[in-house]
TIPATI-366822 format. One record per residue: residue number from 1; z, x, y negated of N, C-alpha, C in turn. Coordinates in Angstrom, 3 decimals, always signed. Example, Ala and Ser with C-alpha at 12.3 -4.5 7.8 and 13.67 -1.06 7.14 Angstrom:
<rs>
{1; {+7.800; +13.190; +5.690}; {+7.800; +12.300; +4.500}; {+7.800; +13.200; +3.300}}
{2; {+7.080; +12.850; +2.250}; {+7.140; +13.670; +1.060}; {+7.870; +12.900; -0.030}}
</rs>
This chain:
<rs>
{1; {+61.564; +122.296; -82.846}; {+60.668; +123.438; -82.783}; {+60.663; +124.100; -84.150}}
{2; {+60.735; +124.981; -84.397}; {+60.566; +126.159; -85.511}; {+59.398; +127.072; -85.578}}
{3; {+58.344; +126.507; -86.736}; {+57.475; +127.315; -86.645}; {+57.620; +128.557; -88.029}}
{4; {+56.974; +129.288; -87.541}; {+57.835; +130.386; -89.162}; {+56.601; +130.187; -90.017}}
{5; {+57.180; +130.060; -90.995}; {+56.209; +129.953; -92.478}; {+55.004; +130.373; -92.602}}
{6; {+54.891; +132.055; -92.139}; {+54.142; +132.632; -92.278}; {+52.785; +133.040; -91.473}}
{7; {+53.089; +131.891; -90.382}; {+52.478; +131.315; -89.342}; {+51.161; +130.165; -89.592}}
{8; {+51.971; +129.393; -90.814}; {+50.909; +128.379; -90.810}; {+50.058; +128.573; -92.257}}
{9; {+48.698; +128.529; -92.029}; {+47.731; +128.741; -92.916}; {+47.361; +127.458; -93.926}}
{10; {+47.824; +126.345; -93.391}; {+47.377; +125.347; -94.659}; {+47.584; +125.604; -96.133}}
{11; {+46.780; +125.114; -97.102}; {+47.439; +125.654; -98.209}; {+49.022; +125.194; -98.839}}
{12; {+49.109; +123.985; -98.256}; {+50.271; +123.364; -98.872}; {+51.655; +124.168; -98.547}}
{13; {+51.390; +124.567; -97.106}; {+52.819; +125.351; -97.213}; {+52.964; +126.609; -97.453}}
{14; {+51.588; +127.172; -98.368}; {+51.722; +128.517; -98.784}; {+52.087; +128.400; -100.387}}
{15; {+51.882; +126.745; -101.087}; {+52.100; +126.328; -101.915}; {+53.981; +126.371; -102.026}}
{16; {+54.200; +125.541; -101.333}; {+55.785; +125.095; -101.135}; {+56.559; +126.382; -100.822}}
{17; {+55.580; +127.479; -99.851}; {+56.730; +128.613; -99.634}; {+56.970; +129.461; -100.954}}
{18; {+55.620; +129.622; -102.381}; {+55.529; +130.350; -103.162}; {+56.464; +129.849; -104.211}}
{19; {+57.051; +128.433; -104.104}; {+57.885; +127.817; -105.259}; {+59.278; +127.767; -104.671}}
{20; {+59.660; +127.392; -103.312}; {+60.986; +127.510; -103.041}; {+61.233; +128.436; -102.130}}
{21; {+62.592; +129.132; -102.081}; {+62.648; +130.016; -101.195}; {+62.803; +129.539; -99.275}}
{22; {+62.413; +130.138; -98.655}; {+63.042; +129.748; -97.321}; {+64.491; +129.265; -97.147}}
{23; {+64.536; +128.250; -96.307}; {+65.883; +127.862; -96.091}; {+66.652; +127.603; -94.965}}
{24; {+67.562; +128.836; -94.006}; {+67.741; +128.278; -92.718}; {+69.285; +127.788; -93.028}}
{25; {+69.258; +127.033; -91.753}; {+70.385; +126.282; -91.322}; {+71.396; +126.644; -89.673}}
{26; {+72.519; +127.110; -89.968}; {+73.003; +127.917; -88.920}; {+74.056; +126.895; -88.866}}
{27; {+74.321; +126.529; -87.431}; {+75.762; +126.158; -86.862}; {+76.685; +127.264; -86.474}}
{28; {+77.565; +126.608; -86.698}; {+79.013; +127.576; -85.890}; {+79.679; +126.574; -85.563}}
{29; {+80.498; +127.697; -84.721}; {+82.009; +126.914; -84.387}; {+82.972; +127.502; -85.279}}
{30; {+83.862; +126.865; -85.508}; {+85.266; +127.287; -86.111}; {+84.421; +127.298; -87.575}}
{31; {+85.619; +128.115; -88.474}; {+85.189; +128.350; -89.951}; {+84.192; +128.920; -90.637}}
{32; {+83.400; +128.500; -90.940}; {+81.680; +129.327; -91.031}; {+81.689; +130.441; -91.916}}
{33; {+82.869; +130.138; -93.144}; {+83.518; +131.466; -93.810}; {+83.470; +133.096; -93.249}}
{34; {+83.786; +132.833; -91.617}; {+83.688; +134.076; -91.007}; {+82.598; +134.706; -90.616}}
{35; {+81.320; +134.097; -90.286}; {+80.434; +133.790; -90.114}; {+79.123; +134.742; -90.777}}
{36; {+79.332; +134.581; -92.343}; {+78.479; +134.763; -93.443}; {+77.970; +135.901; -93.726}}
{37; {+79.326; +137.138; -92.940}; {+78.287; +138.798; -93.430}; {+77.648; +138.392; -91.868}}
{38; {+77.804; +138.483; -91.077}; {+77.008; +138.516; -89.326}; {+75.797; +137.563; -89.649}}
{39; {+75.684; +136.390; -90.011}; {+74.529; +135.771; -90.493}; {+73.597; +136.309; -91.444}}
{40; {+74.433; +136.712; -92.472}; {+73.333; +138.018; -93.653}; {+72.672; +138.814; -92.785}}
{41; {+73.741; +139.988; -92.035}; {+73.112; +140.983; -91.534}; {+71.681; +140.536; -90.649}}
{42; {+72.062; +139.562; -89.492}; {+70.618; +139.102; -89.004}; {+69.787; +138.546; -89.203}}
{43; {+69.923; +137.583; -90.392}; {+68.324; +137.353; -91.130}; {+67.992; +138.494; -91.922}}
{44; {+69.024; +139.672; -92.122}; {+68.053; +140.317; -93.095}; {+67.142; +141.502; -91.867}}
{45; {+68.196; +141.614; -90.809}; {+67.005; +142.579; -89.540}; {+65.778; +141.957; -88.918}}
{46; {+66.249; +140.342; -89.648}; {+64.835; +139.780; -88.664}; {+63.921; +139.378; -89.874}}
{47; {+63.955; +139.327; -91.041}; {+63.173; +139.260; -92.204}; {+62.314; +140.805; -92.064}}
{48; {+62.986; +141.788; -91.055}; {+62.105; +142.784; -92.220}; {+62.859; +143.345; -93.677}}
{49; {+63.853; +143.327; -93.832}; {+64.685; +144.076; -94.700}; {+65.052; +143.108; -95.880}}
{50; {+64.396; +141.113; -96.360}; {+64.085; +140.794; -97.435}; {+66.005; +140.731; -97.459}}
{51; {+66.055; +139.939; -98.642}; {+67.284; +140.207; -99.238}; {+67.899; +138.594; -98.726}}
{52; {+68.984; +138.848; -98.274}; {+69.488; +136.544; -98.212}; {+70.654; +136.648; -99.065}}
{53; {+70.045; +135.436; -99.672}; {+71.135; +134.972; -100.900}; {+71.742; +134.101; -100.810}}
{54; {+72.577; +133.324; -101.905}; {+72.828; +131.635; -101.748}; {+73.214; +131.446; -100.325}}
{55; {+74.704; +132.161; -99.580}; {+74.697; +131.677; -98.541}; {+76.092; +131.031; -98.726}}
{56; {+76.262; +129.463; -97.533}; {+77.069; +128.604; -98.231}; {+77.396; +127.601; -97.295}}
{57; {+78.961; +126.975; -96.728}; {+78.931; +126.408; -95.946}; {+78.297; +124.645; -96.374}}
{58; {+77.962; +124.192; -95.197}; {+77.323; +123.074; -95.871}; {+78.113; +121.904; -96.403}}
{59; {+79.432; +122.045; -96.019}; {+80.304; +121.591; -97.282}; {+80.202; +121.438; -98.280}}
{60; {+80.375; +122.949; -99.023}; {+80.519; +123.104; -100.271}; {+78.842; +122.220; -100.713}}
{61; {+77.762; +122.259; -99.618}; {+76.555; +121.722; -100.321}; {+77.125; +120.470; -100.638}}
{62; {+77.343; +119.906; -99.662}; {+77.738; +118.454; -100.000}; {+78.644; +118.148; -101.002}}
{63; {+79.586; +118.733; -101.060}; {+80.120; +118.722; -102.395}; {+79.287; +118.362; -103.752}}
{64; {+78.473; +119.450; -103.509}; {+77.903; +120.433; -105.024}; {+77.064; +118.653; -104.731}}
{65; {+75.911; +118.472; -104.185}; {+74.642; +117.516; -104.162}; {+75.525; +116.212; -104.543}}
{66; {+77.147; +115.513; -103.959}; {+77.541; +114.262; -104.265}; {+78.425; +114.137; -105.871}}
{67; {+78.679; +115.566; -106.411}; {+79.774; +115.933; -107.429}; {+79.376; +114.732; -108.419}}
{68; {+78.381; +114.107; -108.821}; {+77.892; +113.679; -110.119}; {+78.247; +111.867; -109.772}}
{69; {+78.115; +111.783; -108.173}; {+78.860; +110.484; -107.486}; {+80.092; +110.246; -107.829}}
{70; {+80.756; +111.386; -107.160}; {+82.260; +111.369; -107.312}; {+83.036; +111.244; -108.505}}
{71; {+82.149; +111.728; -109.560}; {+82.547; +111.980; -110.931}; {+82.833; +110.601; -111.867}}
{72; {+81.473; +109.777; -110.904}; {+81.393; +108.328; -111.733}; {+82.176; +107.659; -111.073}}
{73; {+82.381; +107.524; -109.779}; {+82.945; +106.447; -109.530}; {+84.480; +106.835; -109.630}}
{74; {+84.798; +108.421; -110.144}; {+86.201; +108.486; -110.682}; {+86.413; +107.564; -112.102}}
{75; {+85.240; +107.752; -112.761}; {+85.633; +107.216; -114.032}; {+85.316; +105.244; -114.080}}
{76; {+84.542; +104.856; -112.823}; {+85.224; +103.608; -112.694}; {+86.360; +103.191; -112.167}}
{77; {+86.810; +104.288; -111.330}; {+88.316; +103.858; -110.911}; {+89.237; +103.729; -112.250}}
{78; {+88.877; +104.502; -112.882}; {+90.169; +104.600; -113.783}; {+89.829; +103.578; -115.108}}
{79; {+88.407; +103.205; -115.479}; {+88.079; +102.022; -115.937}; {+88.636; +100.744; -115.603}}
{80; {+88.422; +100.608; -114.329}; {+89.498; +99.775; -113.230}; {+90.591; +99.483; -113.422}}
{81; {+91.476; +100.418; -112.923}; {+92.637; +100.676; -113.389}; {+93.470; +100.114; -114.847}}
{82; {+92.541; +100.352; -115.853}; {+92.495; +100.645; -117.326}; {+92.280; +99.205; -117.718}}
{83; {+91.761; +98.460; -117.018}; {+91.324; +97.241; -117.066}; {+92.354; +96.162; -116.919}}
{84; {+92.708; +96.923; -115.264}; {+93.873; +95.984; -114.630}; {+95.279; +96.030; -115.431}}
{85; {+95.403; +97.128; -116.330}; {+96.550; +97.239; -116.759}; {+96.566; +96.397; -118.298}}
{86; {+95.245; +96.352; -118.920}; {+95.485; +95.816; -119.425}; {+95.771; +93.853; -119.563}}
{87; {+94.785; +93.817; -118.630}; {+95.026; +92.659; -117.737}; {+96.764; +91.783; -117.518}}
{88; {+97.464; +92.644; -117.520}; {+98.448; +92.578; -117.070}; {+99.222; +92.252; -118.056}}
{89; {+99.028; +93.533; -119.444}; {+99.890; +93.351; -120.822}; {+99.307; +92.023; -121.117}}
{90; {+98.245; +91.844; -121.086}; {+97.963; +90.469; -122.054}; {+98.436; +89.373; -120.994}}
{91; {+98.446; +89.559; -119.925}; {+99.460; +88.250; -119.290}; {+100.852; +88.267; -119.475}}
{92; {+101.060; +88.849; -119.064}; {+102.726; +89.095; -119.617}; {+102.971; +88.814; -121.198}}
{93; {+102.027; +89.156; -122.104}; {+102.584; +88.608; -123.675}; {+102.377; +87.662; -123.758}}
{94; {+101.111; +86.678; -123.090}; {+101.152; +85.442; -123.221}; {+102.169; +84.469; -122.519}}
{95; {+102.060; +84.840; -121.541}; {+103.313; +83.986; -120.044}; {+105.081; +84.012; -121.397}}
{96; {+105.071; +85.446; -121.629}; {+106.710; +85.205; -122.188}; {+106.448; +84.995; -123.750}}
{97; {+105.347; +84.639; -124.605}; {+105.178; +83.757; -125.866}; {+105.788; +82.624; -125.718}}
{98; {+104.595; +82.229; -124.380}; {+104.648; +80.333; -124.433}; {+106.531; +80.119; -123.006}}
{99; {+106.774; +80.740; -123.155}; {+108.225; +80.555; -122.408}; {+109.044; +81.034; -123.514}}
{100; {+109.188; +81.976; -124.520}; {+109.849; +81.938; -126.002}; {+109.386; +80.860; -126.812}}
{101; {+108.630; +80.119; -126.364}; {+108.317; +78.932; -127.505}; {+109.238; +77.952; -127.337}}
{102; {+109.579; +77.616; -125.806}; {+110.020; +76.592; -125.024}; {+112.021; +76.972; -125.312}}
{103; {+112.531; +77.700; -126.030}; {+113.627; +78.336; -126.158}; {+114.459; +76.703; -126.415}}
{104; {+113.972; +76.094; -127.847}; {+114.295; +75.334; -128.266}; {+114.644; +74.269; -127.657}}
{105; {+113.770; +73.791; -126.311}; {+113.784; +72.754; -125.691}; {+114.645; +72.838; -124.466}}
{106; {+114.793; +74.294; -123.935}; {+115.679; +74.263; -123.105}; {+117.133; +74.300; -124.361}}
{107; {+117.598; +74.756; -125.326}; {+118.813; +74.397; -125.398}; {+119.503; +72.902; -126.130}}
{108; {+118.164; +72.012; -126.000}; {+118.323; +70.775; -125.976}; {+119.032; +70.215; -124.805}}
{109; {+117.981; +70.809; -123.799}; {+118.536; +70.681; -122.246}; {+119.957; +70.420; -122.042}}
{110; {+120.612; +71.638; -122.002}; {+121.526; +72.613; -121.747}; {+122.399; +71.808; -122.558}}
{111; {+122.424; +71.119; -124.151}; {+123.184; +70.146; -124.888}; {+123.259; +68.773; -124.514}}
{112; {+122.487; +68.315; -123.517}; {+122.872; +67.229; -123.070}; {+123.355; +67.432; -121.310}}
{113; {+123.691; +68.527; -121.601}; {+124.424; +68.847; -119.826}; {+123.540; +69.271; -118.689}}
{114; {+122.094; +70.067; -119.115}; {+121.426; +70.418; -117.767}; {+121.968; +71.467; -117.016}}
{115; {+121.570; +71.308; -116.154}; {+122.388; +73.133; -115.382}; {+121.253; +74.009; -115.705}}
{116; {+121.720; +75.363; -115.703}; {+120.984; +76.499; -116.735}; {+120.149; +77.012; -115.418}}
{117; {+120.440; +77.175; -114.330}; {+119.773; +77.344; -113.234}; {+118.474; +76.791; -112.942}}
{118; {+119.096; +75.551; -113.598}; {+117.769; +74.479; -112.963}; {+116.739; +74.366; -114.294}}
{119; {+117.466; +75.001; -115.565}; {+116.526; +74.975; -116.470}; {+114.958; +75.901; -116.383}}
{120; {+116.377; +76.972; -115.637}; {+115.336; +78.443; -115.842}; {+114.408; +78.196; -114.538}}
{121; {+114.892; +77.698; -113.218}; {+113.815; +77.246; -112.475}; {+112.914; +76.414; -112.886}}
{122; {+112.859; +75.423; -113.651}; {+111.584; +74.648; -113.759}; {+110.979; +75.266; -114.792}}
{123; {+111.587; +75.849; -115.646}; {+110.204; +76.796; -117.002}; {+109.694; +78.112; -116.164}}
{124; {+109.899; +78.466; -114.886}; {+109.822; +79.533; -114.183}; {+108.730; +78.537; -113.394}}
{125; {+108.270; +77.333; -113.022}; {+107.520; +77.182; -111.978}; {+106.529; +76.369; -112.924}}
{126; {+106.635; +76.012; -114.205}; {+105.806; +75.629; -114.599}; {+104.972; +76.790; -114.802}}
{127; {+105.554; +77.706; -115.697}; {+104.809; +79.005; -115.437}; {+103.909; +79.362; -114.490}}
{128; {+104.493; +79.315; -113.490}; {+103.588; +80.257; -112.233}; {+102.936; +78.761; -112.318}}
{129; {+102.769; +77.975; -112.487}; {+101.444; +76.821; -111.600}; {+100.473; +77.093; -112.266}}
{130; {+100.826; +77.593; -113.873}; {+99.712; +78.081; -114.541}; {+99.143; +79.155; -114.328}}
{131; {+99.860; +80.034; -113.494}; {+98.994; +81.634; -113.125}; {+98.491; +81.141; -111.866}}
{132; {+98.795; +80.316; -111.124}; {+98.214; +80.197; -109.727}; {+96.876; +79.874; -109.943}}
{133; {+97.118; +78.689; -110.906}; {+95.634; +78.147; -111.237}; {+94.217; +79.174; -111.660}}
{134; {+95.018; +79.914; -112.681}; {+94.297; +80.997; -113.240}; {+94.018; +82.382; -111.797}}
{135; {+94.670; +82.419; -111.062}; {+94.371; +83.455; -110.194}; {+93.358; +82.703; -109.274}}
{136; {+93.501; +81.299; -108.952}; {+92.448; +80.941; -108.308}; {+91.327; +80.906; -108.450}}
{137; {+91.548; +80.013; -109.829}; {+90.090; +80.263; -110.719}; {+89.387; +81.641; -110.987}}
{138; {+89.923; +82.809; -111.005}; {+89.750; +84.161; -111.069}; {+89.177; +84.478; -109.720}}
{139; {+89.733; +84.389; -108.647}; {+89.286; +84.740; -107.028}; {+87.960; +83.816; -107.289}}
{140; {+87.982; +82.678; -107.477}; {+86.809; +82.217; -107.028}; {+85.649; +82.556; -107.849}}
{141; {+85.679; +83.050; -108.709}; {+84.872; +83.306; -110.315}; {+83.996; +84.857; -109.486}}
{142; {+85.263; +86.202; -108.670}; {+85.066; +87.208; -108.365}; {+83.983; +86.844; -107.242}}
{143; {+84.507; +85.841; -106.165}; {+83.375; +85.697; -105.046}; {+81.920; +85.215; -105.238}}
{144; {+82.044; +84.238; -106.432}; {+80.880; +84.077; -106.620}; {+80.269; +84.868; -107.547}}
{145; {+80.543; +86.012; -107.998}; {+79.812; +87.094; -108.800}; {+79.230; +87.600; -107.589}}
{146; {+79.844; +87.934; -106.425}; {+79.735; +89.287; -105.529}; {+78.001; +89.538; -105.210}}
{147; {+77.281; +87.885; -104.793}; {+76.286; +88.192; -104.973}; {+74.994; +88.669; -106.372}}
{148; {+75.683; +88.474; -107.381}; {+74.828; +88.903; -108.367}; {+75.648; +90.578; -108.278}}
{149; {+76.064; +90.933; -107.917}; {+77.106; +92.598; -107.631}; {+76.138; +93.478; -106.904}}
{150; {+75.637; +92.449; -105.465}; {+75.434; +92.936; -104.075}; {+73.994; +93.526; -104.571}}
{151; {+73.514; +93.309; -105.722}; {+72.113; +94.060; -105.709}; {+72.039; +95.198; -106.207}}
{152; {+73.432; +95.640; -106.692}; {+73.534; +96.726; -107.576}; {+74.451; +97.630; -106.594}}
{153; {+74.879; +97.258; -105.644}; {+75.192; +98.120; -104.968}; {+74.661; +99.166; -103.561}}
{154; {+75.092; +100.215; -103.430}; {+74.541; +100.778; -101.612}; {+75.613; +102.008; -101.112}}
{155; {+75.119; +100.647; -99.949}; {+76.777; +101.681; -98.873}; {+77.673; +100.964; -98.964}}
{156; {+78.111; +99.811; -99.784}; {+79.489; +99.447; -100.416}; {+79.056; +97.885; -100.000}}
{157; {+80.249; +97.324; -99.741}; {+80.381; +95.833; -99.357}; {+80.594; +95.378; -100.628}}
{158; {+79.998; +94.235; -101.268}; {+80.476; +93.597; -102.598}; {+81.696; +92.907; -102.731}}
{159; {+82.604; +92.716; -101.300}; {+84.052; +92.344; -101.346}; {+84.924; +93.138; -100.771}}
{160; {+85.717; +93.594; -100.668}; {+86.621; +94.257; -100.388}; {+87.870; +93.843; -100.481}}
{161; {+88.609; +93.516; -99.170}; {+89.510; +92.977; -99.016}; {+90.935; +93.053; -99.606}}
{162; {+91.134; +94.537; -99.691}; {+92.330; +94.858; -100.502}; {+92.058; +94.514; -101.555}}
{163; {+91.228; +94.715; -102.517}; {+91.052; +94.166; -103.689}; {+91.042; +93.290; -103.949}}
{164; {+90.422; +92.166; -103.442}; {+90.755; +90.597; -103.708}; {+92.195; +90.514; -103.264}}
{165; {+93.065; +90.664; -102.646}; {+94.172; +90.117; -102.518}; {+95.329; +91.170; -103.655}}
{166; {+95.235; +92.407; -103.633}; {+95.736; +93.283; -104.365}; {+95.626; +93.407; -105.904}}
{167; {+94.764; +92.468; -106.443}; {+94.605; +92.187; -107.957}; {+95.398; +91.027; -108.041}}
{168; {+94.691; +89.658; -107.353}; {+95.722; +88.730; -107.525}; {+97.256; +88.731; -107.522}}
{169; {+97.557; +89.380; -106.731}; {+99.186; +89.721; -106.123}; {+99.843; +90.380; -107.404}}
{170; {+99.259; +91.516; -107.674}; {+99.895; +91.971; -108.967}; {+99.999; +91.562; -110.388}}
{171; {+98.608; +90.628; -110.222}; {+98.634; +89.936; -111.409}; {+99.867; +88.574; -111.653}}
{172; {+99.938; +88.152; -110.289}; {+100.921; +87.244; -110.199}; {+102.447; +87.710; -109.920}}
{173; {+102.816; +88.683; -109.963}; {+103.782; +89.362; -110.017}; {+104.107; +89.660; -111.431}}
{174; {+103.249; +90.183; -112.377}; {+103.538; +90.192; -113.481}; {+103.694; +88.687; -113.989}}
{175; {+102.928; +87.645; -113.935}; {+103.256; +86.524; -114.756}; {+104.644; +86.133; -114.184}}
{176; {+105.008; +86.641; -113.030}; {+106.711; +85.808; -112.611}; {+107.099; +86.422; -113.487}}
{177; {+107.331; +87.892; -113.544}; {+107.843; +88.720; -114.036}; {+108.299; +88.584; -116.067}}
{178; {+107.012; +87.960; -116.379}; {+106.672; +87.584; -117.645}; {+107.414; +86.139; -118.138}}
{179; {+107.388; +85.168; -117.016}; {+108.347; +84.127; -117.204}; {+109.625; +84.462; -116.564}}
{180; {+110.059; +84.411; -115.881}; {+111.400; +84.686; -115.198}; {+112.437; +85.884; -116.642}}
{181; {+111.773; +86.680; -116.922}; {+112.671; +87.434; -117.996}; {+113.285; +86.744; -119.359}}
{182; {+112.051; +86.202; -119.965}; {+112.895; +85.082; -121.195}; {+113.412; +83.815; -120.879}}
{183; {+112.951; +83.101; -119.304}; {+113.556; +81.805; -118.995}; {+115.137; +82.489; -118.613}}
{184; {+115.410; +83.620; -118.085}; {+116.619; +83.757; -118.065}; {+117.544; +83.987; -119.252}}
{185; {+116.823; +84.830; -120.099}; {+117.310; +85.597; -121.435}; {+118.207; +84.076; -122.543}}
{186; {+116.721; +83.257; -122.309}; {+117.170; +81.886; -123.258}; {+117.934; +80.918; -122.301}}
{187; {+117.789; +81.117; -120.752}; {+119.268; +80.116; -119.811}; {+120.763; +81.136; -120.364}}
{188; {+120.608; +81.861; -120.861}; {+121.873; +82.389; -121.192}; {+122.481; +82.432; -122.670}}
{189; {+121.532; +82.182; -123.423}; {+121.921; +81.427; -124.849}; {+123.152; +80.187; -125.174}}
{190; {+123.838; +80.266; -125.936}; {+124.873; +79.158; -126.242}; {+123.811; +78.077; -126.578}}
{191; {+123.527; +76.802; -126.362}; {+122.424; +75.879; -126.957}; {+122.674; +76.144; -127.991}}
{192; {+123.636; +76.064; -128.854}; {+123.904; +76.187; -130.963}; {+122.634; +76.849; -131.046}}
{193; {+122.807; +78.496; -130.398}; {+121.875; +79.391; -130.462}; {+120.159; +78.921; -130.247}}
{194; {+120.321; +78.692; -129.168}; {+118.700; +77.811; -129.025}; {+118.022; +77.263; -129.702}}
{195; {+119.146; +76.341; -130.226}; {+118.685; +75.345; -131.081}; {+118.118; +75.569; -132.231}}
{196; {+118.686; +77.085; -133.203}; {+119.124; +77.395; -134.305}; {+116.899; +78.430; -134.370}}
{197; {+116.576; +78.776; -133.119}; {+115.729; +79.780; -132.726}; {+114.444; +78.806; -133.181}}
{198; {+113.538; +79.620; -134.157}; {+112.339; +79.274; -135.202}; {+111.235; +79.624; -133.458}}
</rs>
């Protein structure tokens, strides 16, 4: 029901009409763009001549009212992001440190006749048992935050599925990535060479 403003005598809504302007709300079909002089023209014949301003599909409102949302949770994405990447460098410098440390010991290996294959596979899986551990310990560290998360959030689930599996995955992609490059680099060393490596 629509009662018109100027209808009701309480003071409050002679209060509320004197501070904000009237505000109608029109449906259409199709693009409301087309819409906007034919909508002017008839609130202004049925006003009585007043003037209509601010006219606007309710899009763009929504836009304009969520912009300051969108804005932040752009700049946690990319915090995120910014995070994960670094995440990543510091695994990767550590994973291929402590596998350049181990240079020496594989061309001990390799001098008493190991196969270079089998060298670079086992400094390659010792590796990853150590990121597995650490990604587990990480998943489980994330789930049990979610409820100290869940109070700070609305609208939003405190887990999200791609994300728990899509951090781990990449993170463990980089630590192969991080061992597998110098366990090969140093399986391809002459041992002399290995040996000779500070």
């Amino acid at each position: 029901m629509i009662v018109p403003a100027a209808q009701v005598t309480d003071g409050v809504t002679a209060v509320h009409a004197s501070l904000s302007p009237l505000v109608w709300v029109v449906r259409t079909h199709g693009d409301p763009h087309q819409y906007i002089p034919a909508i002017t023209e008839q609130l202004r014949l049925a006003s009585g001549g007043f003037p209509v301003t601010h006219v606007r599909p309710m899009t763009e409102i929504l836009i304009e009212s969520t912009s300051r949302q969108d804005f932040n949770m752009l700049l946690l994405t990319i915090f995120g992001i910014t995070g994960l990447i670094l995440a990543a460098i510091s695994i990767y410098g550590l994973m291929a440190y402590s596998v350049q440390q181990r240079t020496q010991e594989m061309g001990i290996r390799m001098a008493l006749g190991a196969d270079r294959s089998r060298i670079r596979g086992l400094v390659v899986w010792q590796g990853m048992q150590l990121a597995i551990v650490d990604v587990v310990v990480g998943v489980g560290a994330a789930f049990g935050l979610t409820r100290f998360l869940a109070s700070f959030l609305f609208g939003v689930k405190p887990w999200d599925p791609p994300v728990f599996v899509a951090v781990p995955v990449i993170l463990s992609a980089v630590a192969l990535v991080a061992v597998w490059l110098p366990a090969t680099r140093a399986s391809r060393l002459d041992p002399q060479q290995a040996l000779r490596i500070e």
